[in-house]
Steps between C-alpha positions, in 0.01 A plus 500: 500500500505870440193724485433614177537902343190656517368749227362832582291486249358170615488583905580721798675444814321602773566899583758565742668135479845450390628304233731413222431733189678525164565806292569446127800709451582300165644717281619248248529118423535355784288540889868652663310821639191359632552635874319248790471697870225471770271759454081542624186611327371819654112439608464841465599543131546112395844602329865352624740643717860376653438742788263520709611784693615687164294750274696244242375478147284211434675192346399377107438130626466170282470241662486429924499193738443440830812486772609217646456440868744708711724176694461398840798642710541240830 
């Protein structure tokens, strides 16, 4: 079972926790520029970022879901 996309506009991840986001970058018929990455929500301005060590611009986010569990290296 896979966890399910996330709206911003219905919820928030908790600030400073990463997940999977995605950006609409459609640009025409089909979803072929919709960009997934790992980003956080900044608890200080409750906006996006990929970096968290950048002065990047904040992402235009869709949609987010928690990450799986990291695996268990033996």
């Amino acid at each position: 079972m896979y966890p399910e996309w996330i709206s911003v506009k219905d919820a928030l991840p908790e600030p400073t926790t990463e997940v999977l986001v995605a950006i609409d970058g459609h640009r025409g018929p089909s979803w072929s520029n919709t960009i997934m990455l790992v980003a956080y929500m900044s608890a200080a301005d409750h906006k996006f970022y990929e970096e968290r060590h950048d002065k990047s611009e904040p992402l235009d986010v869709s949609f987010w879901m928690p990450l799986p569990p990291f695996p268990e290296y033996n």
